[in-house]
PQR file of N, CA, C, O and H, with PARSE charges and radii, in Angstrom:
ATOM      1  N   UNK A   1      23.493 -11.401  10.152 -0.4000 1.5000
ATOM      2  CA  UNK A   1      22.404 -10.477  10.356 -0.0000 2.0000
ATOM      3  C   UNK A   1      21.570 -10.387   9.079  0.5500 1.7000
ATOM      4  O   UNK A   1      22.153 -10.570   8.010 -0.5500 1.4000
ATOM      5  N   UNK A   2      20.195 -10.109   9.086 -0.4000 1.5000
ATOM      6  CA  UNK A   2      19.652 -10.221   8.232 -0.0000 2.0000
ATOM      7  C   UNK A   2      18.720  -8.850   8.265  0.5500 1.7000
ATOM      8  O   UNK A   2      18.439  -8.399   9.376 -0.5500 1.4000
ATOM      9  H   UNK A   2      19.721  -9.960   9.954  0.4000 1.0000
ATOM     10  N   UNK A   3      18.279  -8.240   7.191 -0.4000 1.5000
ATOM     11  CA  UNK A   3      17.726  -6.904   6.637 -0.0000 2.0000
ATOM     12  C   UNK A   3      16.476  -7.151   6.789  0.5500 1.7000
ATOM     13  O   UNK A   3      16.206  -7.858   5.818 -0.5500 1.4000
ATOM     14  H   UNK A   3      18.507  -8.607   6.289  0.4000 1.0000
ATOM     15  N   UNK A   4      15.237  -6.969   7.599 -0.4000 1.5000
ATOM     16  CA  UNK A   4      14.069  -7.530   8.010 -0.0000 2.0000
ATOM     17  C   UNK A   4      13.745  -6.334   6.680  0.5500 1.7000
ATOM     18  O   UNK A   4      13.438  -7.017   5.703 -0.5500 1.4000
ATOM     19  H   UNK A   4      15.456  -6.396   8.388  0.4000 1.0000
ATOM     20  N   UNK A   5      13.712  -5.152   6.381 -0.4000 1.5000
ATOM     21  CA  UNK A   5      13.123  -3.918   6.107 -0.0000 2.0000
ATOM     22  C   UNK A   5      12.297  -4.434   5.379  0.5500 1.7000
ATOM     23  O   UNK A   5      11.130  -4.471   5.768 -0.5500 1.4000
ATOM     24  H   UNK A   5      13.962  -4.597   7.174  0.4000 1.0000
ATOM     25  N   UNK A   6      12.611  -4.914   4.268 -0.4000 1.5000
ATOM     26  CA  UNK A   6      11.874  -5.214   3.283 -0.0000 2.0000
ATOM     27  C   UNK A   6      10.316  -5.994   3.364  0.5500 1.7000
ATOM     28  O   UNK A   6       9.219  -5.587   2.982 -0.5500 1.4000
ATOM     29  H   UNK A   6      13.559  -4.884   3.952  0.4000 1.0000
ATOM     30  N   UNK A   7      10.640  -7.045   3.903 -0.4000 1.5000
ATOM     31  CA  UNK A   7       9.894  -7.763   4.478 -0.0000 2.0000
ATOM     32  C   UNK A   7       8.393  -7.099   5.106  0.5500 1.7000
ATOM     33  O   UNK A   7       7.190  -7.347   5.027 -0.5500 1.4000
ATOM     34  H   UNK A   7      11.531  -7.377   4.214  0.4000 1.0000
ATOM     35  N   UNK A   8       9.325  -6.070   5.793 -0.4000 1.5000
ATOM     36  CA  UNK A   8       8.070  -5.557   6.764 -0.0000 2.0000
ATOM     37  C   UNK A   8       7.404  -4.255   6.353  0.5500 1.7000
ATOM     38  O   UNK A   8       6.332  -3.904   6.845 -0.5500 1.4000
ATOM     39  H   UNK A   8      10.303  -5.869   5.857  0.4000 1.0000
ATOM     40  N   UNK A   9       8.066  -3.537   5.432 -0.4000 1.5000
ATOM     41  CA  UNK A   9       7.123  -2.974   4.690 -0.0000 2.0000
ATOM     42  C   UNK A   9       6.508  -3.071   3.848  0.5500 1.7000
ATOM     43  O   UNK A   9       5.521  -2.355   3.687 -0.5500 1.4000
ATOM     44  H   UNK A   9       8.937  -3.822   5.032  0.4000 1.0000
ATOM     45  N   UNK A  10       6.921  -4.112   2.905 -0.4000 1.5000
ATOM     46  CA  UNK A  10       6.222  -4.698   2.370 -0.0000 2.0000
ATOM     47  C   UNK A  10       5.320  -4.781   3.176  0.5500 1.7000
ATOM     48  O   UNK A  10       4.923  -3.647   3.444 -0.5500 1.4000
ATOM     49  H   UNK A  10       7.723  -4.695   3.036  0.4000 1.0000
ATOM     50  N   UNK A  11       4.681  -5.686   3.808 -0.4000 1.5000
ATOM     51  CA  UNK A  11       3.562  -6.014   4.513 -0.0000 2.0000
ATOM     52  C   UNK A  11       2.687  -5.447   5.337  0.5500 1.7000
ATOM     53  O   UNK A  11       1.579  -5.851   5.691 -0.5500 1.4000
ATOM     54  H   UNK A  11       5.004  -6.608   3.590  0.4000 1.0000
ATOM     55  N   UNK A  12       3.385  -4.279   5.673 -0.4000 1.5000
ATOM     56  CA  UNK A  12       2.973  -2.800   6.228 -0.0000 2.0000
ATOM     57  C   UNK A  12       1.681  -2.203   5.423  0.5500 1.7000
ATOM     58  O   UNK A  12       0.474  -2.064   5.620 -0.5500 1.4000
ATOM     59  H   UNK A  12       4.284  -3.951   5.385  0.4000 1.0000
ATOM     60  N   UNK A  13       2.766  -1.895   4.265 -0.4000 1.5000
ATOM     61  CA  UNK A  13       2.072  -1.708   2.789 -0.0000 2.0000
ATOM     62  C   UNK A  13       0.631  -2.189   2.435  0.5500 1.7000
ATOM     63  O   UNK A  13      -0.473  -1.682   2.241 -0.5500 1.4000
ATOM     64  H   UNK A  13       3.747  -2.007   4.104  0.4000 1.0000
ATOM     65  N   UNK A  14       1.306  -3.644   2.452 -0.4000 1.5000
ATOM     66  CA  UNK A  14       0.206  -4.581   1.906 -0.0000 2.0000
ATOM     67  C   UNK A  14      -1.172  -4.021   2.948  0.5500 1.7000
ATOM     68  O   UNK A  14      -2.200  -3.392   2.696 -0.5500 1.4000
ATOM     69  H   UNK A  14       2.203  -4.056   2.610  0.4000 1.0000
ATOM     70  N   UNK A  15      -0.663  -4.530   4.045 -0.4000 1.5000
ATOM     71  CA  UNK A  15      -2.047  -4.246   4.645 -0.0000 2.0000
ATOM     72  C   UNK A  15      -3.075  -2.718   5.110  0.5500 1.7000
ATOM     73  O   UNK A  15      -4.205  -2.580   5.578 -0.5500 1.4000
ATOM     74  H   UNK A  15       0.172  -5.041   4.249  0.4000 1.0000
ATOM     75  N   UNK A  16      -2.176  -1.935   4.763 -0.4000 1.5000
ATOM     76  CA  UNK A  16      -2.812  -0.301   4.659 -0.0000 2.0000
ATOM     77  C   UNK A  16      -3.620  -0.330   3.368  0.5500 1.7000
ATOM     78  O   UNK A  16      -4.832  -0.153   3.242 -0.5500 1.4000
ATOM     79  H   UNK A  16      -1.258  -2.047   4.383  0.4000 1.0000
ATOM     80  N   UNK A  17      -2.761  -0.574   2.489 -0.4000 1.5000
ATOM     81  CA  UNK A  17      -3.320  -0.107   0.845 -0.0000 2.0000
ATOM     82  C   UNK A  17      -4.530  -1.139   0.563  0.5500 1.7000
ATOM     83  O   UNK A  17      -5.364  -0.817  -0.284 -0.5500 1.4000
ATOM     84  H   UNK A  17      -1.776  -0.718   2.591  0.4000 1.0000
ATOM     85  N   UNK A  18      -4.665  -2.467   1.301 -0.4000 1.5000
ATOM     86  CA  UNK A  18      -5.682  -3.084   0.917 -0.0000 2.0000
ATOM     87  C   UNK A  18      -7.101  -1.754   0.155  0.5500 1.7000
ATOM     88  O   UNK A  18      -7.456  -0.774   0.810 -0.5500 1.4000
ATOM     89  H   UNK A  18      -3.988  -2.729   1.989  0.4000 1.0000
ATOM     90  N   UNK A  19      -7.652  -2.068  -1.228 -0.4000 1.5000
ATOM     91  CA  UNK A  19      -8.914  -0.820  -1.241 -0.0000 2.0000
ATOM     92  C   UNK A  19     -10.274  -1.359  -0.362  0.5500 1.7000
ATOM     93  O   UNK A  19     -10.825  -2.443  -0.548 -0.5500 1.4000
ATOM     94  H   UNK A  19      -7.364  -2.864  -1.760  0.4000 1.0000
ATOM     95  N   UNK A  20     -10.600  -0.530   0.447 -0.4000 1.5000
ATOM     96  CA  UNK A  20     -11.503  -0.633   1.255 -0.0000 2.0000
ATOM     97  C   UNK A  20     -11.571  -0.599   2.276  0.5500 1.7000
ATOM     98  O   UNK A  20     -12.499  -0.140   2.942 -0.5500 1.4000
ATOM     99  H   UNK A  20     -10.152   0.351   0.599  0.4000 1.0000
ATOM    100  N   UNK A  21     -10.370  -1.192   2.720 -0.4000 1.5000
ATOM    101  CA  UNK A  21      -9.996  -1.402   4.464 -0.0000 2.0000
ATOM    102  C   UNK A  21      -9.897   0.023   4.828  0.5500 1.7000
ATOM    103  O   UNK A  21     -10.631   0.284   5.781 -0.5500 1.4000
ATOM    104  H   UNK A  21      -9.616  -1.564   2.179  0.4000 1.0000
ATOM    105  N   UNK A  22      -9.239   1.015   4.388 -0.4000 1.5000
ATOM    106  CA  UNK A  22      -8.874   2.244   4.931 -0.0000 2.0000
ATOM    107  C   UNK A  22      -9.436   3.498   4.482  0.5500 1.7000
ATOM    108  O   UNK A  22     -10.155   4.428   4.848 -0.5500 1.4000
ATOM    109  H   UNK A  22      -8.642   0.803   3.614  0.4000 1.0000
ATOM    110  N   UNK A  23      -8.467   2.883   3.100 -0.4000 1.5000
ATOM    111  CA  UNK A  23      -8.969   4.027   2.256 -0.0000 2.0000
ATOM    112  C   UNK A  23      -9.512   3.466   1.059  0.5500 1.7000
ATOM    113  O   UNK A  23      -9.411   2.240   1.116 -0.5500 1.4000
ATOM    114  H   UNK A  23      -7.883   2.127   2.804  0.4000 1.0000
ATOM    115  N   UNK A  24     -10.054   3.860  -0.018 -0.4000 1.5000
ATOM    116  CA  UNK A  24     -10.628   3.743  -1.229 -0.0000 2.0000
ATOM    117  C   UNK A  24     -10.383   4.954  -2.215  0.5500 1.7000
ATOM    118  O   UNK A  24     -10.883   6.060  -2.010 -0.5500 1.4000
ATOM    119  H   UNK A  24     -10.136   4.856  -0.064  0.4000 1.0000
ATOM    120  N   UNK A  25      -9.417   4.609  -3.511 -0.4000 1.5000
ATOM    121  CA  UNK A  25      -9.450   5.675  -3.963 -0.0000 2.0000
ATOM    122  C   UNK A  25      -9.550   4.964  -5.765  0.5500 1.7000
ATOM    123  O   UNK A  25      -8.607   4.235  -6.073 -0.5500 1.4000
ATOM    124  H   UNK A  25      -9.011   3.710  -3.676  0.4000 1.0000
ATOM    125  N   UNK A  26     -10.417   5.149  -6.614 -0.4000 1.5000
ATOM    126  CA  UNK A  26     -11.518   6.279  -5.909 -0.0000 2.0000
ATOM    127  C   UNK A  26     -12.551   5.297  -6.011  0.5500 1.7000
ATOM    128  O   UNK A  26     -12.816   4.312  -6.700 -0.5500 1.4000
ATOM    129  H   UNK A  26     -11.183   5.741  -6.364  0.4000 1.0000
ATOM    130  N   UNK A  27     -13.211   6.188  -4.706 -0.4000 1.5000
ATOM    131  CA  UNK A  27     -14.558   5.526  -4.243 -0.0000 2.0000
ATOM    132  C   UNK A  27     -15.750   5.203  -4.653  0.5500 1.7000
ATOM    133  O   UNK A  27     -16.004   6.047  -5.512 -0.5500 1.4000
ATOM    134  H   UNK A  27     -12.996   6.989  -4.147  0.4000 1.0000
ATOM    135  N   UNK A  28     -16.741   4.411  -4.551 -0.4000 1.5000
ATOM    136  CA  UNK A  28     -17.975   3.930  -5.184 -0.0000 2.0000
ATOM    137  C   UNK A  28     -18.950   5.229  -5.586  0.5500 1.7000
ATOM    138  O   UNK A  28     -19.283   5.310  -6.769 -0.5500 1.4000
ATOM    139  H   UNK A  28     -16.535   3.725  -3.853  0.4000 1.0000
ATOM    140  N   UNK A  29     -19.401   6.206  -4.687 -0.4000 1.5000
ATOM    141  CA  UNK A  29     -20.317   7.086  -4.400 -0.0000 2.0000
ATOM    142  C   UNK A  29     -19.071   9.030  -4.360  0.5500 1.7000
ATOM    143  O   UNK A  29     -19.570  10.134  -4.576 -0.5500 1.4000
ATOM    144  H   UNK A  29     -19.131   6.139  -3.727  0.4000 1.0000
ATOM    145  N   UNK A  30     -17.942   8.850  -4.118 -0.4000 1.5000
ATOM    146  CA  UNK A  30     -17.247   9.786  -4.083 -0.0000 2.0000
ATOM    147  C   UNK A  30     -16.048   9.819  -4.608  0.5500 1.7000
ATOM    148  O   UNK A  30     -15.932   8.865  -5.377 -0.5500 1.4000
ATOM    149  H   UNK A  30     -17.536   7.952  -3.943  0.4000 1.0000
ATOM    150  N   UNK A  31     -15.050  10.493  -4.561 -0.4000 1.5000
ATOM    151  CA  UNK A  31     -13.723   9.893  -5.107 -0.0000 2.0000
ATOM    152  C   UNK A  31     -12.518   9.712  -4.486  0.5500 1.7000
ATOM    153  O   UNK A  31     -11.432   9.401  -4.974 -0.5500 1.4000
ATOM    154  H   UNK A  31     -15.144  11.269  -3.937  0.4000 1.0000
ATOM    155  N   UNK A  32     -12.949  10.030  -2.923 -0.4000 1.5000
ATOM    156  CA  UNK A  32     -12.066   9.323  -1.696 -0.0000 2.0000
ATOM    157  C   UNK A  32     -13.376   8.481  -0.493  0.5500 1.7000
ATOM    158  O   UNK A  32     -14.209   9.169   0.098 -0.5500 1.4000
ATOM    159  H   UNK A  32     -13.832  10.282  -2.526  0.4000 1.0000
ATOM    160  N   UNK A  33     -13.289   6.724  -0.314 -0.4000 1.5000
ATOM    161  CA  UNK A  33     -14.164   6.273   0.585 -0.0000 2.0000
ATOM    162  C   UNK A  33     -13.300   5.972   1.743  0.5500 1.7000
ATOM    163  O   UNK A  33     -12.179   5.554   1.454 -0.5500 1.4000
ATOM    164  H   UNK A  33     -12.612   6.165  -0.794  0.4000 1.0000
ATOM    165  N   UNK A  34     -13.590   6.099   2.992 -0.4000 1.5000
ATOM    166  CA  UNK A  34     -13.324   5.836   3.972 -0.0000 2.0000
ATOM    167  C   UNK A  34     -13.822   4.431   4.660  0.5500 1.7000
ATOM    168  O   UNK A  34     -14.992   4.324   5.028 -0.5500 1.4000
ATOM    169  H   UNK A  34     -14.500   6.439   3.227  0.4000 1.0000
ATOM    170  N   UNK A  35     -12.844   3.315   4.824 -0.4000 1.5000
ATOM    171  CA  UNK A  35     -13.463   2.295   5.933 -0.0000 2.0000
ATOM    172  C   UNK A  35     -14.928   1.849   5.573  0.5500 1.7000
ATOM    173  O   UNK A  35     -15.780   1.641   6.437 -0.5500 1.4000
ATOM    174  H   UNK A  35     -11.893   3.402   4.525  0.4000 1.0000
ATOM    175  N   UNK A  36     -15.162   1.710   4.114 -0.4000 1.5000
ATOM    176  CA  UNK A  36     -16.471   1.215   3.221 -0.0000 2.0000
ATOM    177  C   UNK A  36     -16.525  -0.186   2.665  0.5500 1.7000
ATOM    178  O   UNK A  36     -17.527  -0.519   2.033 -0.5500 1.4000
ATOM    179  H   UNK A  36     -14.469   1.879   3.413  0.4000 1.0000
ATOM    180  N   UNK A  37     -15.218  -1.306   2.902 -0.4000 1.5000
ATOM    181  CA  UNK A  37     -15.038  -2.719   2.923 -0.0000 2.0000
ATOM    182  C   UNK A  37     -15.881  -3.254   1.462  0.5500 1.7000
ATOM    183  O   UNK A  37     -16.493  -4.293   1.214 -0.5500 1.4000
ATOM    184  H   UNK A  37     -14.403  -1.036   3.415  0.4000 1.0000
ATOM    185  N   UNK A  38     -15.519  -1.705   0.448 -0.4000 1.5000
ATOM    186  CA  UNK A  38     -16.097  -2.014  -0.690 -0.0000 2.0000
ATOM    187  C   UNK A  38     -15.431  -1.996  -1.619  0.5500 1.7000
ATOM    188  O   UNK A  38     -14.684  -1.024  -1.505 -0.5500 1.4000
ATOM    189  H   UNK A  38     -15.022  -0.861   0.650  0.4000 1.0000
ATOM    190  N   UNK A  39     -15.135  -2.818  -3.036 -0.4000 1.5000
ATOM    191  CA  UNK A  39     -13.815  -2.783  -3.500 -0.0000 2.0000
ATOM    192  C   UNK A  39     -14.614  -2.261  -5.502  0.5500 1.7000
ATOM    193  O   UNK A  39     -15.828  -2.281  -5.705 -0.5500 1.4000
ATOM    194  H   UNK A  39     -15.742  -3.607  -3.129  0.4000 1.0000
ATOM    195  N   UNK A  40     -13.980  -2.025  -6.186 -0.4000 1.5000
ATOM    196  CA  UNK A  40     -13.771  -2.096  -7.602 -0.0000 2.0000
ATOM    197  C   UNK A  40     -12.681  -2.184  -8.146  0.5500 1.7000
ATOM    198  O   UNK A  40     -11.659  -1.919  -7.514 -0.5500 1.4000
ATOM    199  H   UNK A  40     -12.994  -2.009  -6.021  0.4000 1.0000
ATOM    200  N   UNK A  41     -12.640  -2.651  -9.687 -0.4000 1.5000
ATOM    201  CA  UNK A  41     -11.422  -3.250 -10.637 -0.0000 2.0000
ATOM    202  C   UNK A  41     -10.872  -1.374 -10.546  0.5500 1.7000
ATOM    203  O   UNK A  41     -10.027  -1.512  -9.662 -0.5500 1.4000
ATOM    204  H   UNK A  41     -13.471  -2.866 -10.201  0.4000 1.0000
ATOM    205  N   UNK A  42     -10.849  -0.422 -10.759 -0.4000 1.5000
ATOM    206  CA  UNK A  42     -10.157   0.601 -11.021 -0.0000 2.0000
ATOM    207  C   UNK A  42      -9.518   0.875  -9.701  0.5500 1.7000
ATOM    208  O   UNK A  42      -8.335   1.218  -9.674 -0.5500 1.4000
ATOM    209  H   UNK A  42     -11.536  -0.310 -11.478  0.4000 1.0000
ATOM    210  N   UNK A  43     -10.171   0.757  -8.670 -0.4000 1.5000
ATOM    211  CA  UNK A  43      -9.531   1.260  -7.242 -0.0000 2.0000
ATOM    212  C   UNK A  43      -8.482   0.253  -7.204  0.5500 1.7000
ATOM    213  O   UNK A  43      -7.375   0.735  -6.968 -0.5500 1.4000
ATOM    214  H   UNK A  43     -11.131   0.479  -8.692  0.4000 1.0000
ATOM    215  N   UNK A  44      -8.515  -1.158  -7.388 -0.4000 1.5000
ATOM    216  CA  UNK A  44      -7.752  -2.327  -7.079 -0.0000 2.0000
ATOM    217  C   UNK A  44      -6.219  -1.854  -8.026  0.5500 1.7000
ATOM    218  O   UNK A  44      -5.119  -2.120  -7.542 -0.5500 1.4000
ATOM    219  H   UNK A  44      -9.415  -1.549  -7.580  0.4000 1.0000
ATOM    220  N   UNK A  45      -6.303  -1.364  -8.964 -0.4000 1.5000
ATOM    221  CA  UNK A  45      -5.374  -1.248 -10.578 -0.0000 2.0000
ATOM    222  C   UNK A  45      -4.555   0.626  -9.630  0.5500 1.7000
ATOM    223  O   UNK A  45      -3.342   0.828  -9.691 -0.5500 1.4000
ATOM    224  H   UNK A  45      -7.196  -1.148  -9.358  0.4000 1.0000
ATOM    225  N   UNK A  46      -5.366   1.498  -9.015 -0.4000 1.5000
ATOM    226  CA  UNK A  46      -4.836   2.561  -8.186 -0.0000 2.0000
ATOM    227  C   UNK A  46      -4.163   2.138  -6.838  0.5500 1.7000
ATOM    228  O   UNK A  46      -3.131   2.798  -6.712 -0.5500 1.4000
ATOM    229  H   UNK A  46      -6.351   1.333  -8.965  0.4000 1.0000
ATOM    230  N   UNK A  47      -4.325   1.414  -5.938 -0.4000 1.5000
ATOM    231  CA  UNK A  47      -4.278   0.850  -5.045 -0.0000 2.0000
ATOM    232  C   UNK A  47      -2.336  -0.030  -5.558  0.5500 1.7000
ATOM    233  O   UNK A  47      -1.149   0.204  -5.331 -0.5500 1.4000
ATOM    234  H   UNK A  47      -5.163   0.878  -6.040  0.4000 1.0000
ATOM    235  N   UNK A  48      -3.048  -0.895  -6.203 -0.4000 1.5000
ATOM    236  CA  UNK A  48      -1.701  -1.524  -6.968 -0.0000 2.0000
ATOM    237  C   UNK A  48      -0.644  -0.466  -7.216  0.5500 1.7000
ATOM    238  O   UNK A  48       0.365  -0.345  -6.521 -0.5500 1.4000
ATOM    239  H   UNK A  48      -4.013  -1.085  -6.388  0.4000 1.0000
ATOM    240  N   UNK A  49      -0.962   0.318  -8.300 -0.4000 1.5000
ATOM    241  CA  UNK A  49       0.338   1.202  -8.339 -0.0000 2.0000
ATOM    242  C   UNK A  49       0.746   2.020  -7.423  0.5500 1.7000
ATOM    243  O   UNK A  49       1.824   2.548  -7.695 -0.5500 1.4000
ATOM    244  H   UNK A  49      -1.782   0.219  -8.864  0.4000 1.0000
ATOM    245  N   UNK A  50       0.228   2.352  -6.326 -0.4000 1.5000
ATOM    246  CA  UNK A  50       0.665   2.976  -5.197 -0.0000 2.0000
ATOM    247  C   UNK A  50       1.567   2.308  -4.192  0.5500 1.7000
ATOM    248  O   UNK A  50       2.494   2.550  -3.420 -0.5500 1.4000
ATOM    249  H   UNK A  50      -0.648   1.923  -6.105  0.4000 1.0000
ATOM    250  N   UNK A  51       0.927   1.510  -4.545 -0.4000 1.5000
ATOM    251  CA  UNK A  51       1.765   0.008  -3.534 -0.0000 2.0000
ATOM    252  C   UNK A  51       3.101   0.077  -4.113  0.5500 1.7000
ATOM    253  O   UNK A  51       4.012   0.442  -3.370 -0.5500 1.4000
ATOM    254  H   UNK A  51       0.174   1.314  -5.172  0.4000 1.0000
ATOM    255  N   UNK A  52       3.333  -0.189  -5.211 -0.4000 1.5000
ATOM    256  CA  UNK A  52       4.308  -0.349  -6.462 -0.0000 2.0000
ATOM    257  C   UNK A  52       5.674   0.972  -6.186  0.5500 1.7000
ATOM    258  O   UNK A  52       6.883   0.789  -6.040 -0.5500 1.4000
ATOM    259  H   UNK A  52       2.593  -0.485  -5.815  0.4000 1.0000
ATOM    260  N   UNK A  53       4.954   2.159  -6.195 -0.4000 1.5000
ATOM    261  CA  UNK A  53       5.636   3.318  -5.973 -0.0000 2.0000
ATOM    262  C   UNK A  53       6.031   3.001  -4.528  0.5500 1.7000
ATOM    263  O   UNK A  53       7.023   2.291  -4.364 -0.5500 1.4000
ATOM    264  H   UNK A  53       3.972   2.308  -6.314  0.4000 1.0000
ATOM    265  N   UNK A  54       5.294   3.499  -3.362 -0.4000 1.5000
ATOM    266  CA  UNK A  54       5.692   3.301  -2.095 -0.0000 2.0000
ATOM    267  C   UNK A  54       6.850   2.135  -1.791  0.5500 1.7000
ATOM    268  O   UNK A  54       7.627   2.256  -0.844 -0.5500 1.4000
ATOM    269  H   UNK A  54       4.488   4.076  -3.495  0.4000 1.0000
ATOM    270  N   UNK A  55       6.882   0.854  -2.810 -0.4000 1.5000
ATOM    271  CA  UNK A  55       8.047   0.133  -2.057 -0.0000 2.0000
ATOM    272  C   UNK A  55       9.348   0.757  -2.680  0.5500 1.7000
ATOM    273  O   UNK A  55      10.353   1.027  -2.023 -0.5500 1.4000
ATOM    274  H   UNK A  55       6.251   0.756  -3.579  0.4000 1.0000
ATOM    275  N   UNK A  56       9.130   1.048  -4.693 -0.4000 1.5000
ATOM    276  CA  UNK A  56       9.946   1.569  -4.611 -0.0000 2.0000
ATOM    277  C   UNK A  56      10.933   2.799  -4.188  0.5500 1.7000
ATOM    278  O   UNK A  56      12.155   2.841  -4.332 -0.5500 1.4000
ATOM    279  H   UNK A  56       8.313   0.829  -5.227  0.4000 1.0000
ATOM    280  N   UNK A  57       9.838   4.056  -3.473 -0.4000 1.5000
ATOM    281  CA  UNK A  57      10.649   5.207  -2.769 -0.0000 2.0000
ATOM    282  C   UNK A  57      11.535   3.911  -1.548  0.5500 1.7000
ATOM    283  O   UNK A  57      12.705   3.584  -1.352 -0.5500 1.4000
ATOM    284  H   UNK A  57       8.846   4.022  -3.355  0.4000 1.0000
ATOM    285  N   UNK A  58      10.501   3.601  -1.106 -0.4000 1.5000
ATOM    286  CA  UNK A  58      11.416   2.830   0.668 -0.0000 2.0000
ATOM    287  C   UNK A  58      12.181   2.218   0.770  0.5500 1.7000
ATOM    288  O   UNK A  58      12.998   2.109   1.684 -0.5500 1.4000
ATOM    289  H   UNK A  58       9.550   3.867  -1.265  0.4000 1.0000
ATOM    290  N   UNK A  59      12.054   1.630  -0.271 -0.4000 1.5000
ATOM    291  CA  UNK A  59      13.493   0.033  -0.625 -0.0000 2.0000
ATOM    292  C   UNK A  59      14.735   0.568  -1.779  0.5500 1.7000
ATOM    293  O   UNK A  59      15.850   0.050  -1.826 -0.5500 1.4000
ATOM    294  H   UNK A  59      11.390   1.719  -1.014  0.4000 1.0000
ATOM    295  N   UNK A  60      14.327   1.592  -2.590 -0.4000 1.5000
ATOM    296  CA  UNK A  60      15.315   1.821  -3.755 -0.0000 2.0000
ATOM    297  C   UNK A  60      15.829   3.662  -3.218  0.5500 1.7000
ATOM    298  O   UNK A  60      16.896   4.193  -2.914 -0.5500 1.4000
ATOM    299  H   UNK A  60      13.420   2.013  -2.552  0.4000 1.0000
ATOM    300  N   UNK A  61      14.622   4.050  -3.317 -0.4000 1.5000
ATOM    301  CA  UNK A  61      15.288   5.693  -3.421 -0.0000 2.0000
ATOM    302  C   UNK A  61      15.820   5.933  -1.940  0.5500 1.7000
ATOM    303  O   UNK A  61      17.010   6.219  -1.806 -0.5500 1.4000
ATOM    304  H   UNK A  61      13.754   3.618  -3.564  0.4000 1.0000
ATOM    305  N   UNK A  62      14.935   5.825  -0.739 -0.4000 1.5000
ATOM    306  CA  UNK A  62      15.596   6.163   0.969 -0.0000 2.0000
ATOM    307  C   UNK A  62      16.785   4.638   1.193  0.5500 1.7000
ATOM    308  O   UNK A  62      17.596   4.485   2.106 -0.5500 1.4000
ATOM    309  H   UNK A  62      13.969   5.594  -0.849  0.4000 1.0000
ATOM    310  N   UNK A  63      16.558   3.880   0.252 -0.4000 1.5000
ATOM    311  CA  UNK A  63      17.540   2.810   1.316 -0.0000 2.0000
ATOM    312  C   UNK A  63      17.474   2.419   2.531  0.5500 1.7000
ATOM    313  O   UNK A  63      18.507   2.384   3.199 -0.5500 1.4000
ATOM    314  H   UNK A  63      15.899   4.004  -0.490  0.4000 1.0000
ATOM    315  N   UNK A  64      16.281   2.053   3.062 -0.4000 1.5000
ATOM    316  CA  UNK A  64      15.859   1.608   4.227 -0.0000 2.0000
ATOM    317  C   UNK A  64      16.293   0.540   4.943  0.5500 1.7000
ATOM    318  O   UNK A  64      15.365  -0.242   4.736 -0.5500 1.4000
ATOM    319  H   UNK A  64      15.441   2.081   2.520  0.4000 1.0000
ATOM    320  N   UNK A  65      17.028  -0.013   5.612 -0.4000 1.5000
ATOM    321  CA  UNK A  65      17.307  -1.301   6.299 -0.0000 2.0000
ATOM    322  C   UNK A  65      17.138  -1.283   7.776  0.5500 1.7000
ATOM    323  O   UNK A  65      17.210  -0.218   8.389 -0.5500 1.4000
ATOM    324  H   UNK A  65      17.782   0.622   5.780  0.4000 1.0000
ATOM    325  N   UNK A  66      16.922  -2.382   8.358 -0.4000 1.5000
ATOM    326  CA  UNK A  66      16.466  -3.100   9.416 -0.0000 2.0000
ATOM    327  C   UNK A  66      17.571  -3.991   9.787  0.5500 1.7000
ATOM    328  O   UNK A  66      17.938  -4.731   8.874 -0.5500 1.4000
ATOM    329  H   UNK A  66      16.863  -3.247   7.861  0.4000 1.0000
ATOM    330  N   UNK A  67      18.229  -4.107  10.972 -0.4000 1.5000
ATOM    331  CA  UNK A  67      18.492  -5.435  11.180 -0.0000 2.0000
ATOM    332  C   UNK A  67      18.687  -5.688  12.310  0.5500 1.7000
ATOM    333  O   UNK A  67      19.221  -4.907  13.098 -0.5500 1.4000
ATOM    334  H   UNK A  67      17.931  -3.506  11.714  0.4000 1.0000
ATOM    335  N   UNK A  68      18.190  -7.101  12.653 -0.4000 1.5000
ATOM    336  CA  UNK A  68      18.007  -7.977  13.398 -0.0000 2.0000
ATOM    337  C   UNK A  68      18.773  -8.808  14.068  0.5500 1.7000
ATOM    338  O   UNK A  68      18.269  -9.657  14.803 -0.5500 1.4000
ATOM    339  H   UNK A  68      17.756  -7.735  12.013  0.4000 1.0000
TER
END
């Protein structure tokens, strides 16, 4: 059996936190953008460490597993 978890939140992740797709923080014109498919180097560097945190609560602190 194999532990999908990781895998898939990771990629969960990945594709929520993209900056622009969803959310934008912080934003071009405000300091939360919504669904604005507009990106900058500071949102990208916020975006990153959120990503960073979120796998580690899911994968290290809850112990999350999956299996298949």
């Amino acid at each position: 059996m194999h532990d999908w978890a990781a895998p898939v939140i990771a990629a969960a992740l990945f594709a929520l936190l993209a900056p622009g797709l969803v959310i934008q923080m912080p934003g071009i014109e405000t300091s939360v953008g919504f669904m604005n498919m507009k990106t900058s180097v500071i949102s990208m560097f916020i975006h990153t460490i959120l990503y960073g945190l979120l796998l580690i609560l899911f994968l290290v602190v809850l112990d999350i597993h999956m299996y298949a």
